[in-house]
C-alpha positions in Angstrom: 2.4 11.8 -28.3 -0.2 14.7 -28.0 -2.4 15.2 -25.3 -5.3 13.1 -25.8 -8.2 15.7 -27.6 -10.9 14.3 -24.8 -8.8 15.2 -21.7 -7.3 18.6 -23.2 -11.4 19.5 -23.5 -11.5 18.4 -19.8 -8.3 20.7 -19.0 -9.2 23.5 -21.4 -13.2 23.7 -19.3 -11.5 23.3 -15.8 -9.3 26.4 -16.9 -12.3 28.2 -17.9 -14.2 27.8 -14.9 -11.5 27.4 -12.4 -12.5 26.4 -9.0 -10.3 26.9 -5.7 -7.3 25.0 -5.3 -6.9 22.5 -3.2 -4.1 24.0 -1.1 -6.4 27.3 -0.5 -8.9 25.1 0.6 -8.9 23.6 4.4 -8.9 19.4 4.1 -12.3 19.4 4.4 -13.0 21.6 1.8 -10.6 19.3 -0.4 -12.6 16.4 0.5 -15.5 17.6 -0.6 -14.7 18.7 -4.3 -13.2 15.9 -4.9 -16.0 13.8 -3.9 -18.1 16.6 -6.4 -15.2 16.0 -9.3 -15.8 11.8 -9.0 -19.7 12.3 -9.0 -19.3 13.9 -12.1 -16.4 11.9 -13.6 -17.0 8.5 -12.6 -19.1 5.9 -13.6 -22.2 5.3 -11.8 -24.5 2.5 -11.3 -22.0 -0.4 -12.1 -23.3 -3.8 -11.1 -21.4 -5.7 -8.7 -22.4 -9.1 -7.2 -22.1 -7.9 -4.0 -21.0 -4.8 -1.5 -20.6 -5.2 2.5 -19.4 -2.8 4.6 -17.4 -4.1 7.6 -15.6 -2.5 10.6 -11.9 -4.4 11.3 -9.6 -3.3 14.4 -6.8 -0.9 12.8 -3.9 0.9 15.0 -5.7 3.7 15.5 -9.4 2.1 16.1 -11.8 0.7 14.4 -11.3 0.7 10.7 -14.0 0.7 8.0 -13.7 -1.6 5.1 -15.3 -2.4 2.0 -15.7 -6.0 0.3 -16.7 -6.1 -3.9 -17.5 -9.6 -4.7 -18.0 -9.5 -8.4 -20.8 -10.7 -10.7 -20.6 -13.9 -11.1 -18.1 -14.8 -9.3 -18.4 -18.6 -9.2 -18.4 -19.5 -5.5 -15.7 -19.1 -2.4 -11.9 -19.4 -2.6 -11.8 -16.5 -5.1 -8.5 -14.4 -5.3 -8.9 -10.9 -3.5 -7.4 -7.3 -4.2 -6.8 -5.4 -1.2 -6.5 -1.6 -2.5 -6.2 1.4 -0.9 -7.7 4.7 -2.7 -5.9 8.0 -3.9 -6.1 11.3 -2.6 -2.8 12.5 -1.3 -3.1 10.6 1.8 -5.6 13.8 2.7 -9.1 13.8 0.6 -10.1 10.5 -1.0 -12.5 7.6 0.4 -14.3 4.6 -0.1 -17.3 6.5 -2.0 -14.9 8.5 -4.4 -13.0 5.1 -5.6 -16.2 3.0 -5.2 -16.9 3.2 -9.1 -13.0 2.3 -9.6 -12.8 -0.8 -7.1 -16.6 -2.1 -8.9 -15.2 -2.6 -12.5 -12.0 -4.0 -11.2 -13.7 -6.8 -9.3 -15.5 -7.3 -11.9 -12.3 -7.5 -14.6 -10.5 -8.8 -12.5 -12.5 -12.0 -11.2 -11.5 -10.8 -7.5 -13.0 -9.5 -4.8 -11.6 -6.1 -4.0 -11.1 -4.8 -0.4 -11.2 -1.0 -0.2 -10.0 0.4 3.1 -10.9 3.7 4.0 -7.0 4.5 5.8 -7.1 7.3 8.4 -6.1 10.6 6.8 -4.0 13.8 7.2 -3.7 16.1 8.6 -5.5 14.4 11.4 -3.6 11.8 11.3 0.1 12.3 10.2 2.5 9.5 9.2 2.9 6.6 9.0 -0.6 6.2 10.2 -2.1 5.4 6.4 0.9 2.6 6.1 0.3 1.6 9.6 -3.4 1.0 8.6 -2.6 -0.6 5.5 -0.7 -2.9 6.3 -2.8 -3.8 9.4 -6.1 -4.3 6.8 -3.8 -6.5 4.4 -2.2 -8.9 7.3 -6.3 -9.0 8.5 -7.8 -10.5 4.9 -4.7 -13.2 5.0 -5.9 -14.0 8.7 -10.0 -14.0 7.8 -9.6 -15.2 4.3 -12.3 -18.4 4.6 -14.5 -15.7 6.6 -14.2 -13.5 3.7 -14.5 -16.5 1.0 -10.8 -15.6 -0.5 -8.5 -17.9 -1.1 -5.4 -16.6 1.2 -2.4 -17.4 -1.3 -4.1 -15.4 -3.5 -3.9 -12.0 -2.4 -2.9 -9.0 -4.1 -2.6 -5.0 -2.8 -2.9 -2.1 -5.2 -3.7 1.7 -5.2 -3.8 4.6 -7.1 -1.2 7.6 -6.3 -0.6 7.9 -2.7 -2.6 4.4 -2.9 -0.2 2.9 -5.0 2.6 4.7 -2.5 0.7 2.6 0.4 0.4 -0.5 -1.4 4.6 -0.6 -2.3 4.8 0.3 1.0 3.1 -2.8 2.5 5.1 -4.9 0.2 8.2 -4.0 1.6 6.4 -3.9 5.0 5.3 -7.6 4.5 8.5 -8.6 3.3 10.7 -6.8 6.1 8.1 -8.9 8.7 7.6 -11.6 6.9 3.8 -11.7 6.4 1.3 -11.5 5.2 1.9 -12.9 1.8 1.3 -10.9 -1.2 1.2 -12.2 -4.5 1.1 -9.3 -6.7 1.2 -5.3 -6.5 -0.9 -2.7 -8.6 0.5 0.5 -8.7 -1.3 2.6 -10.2 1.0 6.1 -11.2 1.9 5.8 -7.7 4.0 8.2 -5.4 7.6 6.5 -5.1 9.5 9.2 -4.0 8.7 12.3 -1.4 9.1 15.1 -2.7 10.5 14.0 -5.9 12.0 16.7 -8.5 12.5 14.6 -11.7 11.5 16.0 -15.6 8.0 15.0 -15.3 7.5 16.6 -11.9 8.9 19.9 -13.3 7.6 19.7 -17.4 3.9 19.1 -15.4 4.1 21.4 -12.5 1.1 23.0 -13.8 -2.0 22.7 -15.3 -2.3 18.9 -16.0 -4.7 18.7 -13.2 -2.3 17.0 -10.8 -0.1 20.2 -10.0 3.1 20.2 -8.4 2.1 23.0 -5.8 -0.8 20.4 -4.9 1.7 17.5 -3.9 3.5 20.1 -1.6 0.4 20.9 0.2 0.0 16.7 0.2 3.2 16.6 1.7 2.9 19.5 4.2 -0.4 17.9 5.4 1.1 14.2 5.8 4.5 14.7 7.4 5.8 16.9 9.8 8.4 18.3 7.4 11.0 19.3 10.1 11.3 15.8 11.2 10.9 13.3 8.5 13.4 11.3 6.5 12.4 12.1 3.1 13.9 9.2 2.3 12.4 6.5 4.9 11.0 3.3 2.2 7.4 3.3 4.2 7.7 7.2 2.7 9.8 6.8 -0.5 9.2 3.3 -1.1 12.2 4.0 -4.4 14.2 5.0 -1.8 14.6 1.3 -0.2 17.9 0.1 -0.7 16.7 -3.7 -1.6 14.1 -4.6 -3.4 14.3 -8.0 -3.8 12.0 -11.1 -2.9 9.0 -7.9 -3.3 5.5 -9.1 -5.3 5.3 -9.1 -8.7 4.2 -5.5 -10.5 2.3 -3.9 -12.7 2.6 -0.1 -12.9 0.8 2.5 -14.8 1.6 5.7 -15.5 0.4 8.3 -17.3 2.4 10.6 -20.2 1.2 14.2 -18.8 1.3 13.4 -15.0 3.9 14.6 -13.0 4.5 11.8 -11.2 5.4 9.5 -14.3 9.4 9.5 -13.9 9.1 8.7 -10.4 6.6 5.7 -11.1 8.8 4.5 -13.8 11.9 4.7 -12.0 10.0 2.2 -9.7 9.0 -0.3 -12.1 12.7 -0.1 -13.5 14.1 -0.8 -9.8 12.1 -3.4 -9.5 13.1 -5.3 -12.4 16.8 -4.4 -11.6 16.1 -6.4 -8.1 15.1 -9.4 -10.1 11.4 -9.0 -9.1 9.4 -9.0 -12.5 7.1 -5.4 -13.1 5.5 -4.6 -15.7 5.7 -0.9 -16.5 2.3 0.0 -18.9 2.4 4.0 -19.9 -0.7 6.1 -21.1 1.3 8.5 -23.1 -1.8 10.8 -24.3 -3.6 10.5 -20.6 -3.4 12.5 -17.2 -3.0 11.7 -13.6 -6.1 10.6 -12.1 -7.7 9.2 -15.4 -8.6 5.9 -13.8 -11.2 7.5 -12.0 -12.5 9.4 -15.2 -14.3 6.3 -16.7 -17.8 8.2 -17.3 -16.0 10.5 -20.1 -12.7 8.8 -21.2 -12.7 5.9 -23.3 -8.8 5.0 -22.5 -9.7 4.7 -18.7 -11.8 2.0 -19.6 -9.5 0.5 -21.3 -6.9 1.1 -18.7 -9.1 -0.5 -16.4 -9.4 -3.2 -18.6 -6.3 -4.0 -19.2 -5.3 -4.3 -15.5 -8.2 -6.2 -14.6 -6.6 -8.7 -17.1 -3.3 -8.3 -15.4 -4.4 -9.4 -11.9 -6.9 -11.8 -13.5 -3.2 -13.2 -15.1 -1.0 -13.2 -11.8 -4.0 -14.8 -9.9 -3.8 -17.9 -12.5 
């Protein structure tokens, strides 16, 4: 399928008027344009029934938190999402994905947890895992504080948020708790480093860039030390994936990171753990967070709003 004529506009104007990359750019700097890119992008104004911004203990310190209880949402005991935003594991944060977590509280009949994980290069890994899975373990434990109904709780990201939430999966199941229900893994990062077709057929200029990911990866890990193929890095690279949560995974046709996302759901399935894999042929990485000007994110939205509205019953 063709690129869809919408995001080949969006590719052909960002071409046009290039701006630095991200890798020329000190975090910070990265940070900040892609705060600028979801500004323009995103949605804004959705209505939500509710926002509260909370504080939790994390590994590192406190750890800031954001709870989405949707319109209408019919009471306490609700079903809740804890999801952790994309970015790299370097730019991202709650105000860039605050648009995305909105409408899927609302599709979703959930309330969404964002949690703002510590980032790199300030904070190398495993400290986003470490902090993930610390957030998910503390909605099981405060679920009547938060009005969730604690056998009903599902983790999802987007990219490196969907690499954190199949890492606390396999977290959870390796210690046993908390209990997760379901995973969203939205075109997420399975593998570090990976070199499949889709990482080198989209190397460059599909907005997601290969070069990008390296500078991801050289800001996360210290290279000379890191198992490339440790699960809470390369969650594909776990040898059993068994007894995991149910999954949906998206990917997206032109990203590079399709293969690798794929190859996920596929393992998964192989295990005996039942994953939906949902492809966007025509669409780019990132296109969940371009809801303002792409008609298919809505959708995409949509549809796995519907999911987790489905695995919560």
């Amino acid at each position: 399928m063709a690129l869809d004529a919408i995001v080949k506009g969006l590719l052909d104007e960002m071409a046009a008027n290039p701006q630095p990359k991200l890798w020329e750019l000190p975090p910070a700097g990265g940070r900040e344009m892609y705060r600028m890119i979801a500004t323009q992008l995103e949605t804004q104004g959705i209505s939500i029934g509710k926002v509260e911004n909370k504080t939790i203990p994390g590994p590192g310190g406190q750890l800031p938190i954001r709870v989405y209880t949707p319109v209408a949402s019919g009471g306490t005991g609700l079903p809740a999402l804890v999801f952790f935003h994309g970015g790299g594991f370097v730019i991202g944060d709650l105000e860039t994905h605050d648009a995305l977590c909105r409408t899927l509280a609302n599709e979703s009949g959930a309330k969404v947890i964002a949690v703002d994980y510590r980032l790199a290069p300030e904070h190398k890994y495993p400290a986003a895992a470490d902090d993930c899975y610390a957030a998910t373990k503390w909605v099981e434990s405060n679920a009547s504080s938060l009005g969730i109904d604690p056998n009903r709780i599902a983790v999802g990201g987007d990219s490196a948020g969907g690499n954190l939430a199949a890492v606390v999966c396999q977290m959870a199941k390796q210690k046993g708790a908390p209990s997760i229900v379901f995973q969203l893994l939205i075109y997420p990062v399975t593998q570090y480093r990976a070199n499949t077709e889709s990482m080198k057929s989209f190397a460059e200029g599909y907005f997601l860039e290969r070069r990008t990911m390296d500078w991801f990866f050289d800001q996360y890990t210290d290279a000379a030390s890191v198992d490339p193929n440790d699960p809470r890095l390369s969650p594909l690279a776990a040898s059993d994936l068994s007894g995991l949560p149910r999954a949906y995974v998206v990917t997206a046709g032109f990203d590079p990171l399709r293969d690798e996302g794929k190859a996920y759901a596929d393992k998964l399935n192989r295990a005996g753990v039942a994953a939906i894999s949902v492809d966007y042929p025509s669409m780019i990485h990132g296109f969940f967070n371009m809801s303002a000007v792409l008609p298919q994110a809505r959708q995409a939205i949509a549809d796995a709003g519907a999911a987790l509205r489905k695995a919560f019953g």
